[in-house]
N, C-alpha and C positions, 0 to 999 in steps of 0.2 A: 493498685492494679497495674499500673505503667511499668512498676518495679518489675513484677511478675511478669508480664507480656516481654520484658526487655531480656530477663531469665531464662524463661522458655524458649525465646529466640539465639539464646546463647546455647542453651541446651541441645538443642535442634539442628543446629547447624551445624555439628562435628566438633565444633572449637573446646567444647569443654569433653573434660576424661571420663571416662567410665566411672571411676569411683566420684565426682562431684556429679552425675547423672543418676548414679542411684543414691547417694544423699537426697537428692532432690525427690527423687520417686518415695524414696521411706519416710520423709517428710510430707510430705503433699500427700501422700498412701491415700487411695478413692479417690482422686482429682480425675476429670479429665484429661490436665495439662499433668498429672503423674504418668497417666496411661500412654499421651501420646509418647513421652522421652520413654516410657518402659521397652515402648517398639524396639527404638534405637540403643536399648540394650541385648537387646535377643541376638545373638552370638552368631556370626556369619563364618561357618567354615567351607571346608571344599566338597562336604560332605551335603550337597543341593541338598536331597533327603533329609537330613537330620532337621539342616534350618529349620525346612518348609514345614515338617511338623511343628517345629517349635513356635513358629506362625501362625501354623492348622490352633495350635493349643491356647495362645494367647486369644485369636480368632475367636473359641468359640464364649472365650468370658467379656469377650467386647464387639460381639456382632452387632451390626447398624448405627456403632458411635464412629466421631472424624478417626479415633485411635482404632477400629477397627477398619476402616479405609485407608490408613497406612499402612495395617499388617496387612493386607491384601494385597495393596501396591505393590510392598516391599516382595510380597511372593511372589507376584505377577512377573516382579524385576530378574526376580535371580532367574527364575524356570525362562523367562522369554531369553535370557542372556548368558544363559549355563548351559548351551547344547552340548559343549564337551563334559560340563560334570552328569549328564544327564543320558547322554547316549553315545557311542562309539562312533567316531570319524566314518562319513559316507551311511549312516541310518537315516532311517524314514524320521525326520524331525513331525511330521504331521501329529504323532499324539501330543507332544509337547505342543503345538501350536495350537490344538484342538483346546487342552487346560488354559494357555493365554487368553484364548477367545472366551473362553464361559470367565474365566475372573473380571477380565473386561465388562462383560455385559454384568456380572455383576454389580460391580461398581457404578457402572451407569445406568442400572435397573431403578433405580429409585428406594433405595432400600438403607444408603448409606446418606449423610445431610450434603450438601455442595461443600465442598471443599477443595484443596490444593491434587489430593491422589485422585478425586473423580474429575476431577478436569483435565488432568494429564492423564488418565485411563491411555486413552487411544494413542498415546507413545510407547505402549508396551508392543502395539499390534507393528506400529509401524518399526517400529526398532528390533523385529525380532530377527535375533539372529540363529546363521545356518553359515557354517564353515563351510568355505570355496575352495578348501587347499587339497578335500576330498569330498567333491561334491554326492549327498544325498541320494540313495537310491529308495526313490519313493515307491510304496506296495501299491498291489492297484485299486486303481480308483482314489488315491489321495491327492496326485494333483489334483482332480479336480476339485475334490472335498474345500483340499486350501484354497485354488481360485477363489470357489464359492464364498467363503470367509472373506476374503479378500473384498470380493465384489459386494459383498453384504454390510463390510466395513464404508469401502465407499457409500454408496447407499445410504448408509447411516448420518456418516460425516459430514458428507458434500451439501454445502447449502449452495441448493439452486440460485438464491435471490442474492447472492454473492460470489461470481464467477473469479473475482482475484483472487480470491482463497486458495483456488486450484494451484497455481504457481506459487511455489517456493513453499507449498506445505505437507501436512503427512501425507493430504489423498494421493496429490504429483508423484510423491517419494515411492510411496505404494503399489501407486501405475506402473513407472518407472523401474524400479526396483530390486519390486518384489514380484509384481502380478508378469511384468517383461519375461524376465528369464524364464518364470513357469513355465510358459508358452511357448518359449521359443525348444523348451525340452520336451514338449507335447508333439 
């Protein structure tokens, strides 16, 4: 079993190639530990779209396993991080943000086991990025749509019964950030 966990962990972390990655998957074929490294075969082009289907697809034959909480992550990743493969310089990022937010909550809905992608969910929200070199012209009513997400994400996150949290973490970053500049464009 150590052997395998040591495997998997080589698997998984980029260090081993593609082709020892599907060796591993066609050997192991129906493992859970095949399904997770299959993730990390699903082919990342420039084409967002194409990925995210191929995610949508692996998705729907491992909904609710940790492997299918990685192909989620993984989509959550590229859409929250892919504003230019996904929409032209100076767009309303808000649909794009609006898909981050429901992958989020899916993940944290209770639907997928505890694992490493449902615990880092909420780094998709706070990391999502939106190019400043031509900033966003939001249609109306989506700033506020996104605040609300925003403030809803706080809300979520913020433990009361631990006020450090606040500093140096995603709600601060969020405050700070992301919710800031909204506002200061309102």
């Amino acid at each position: 079993l150590n052997r395998i966990e040591g495997e998997i962990q080589f698997l998984t972390t980029g260090k081993a190639g593609s082709d020892t990655r599907r060796q591993f998957v066609q050997e192991y074929d129906g493992t859970a530990e095949a399904a997770l490294v299959a993730v990390d075969l699903i082919e990342t082009t420039r084409d967002v779209k194409a990925t995210t289907d191929r995610l949508d697809e692996f998705l729907r034959a491992h909904s609710g396993s940790v492997a299918g909480a990685k192909a989620l992550y993984r989509k959550g990743s590229l859409i929250s991080n892919s504003g230019l493969g996904m929409e032209p310089r100076g767009a309303d990022p808000t649909p794009r943000f609006l898909q981050v937010v429901a992958i989020v909550d899916e993940l944290e809905g209770g639907q997928y086991p505890d694992c490493e992608w449902v615990r880092t969910a909420p780094n998709l929200i706070s990391g999502f990025f939106v190019s400043d070199s031509q900033p966003p012209q939001y249609a109306e009513g989506n700033l506020d749509r996104t605040l609300a997400e925003y403030s809803r994400f706080i809300d979520k996150h913020l433990d009361a019964n631990a006020p450090e949290d606040l500093f140096g973490s995603n709600i601060s970053y969020v405050i700070t950030s992301k919710m800031g500049p909204l506002f200061q464009r309102k």
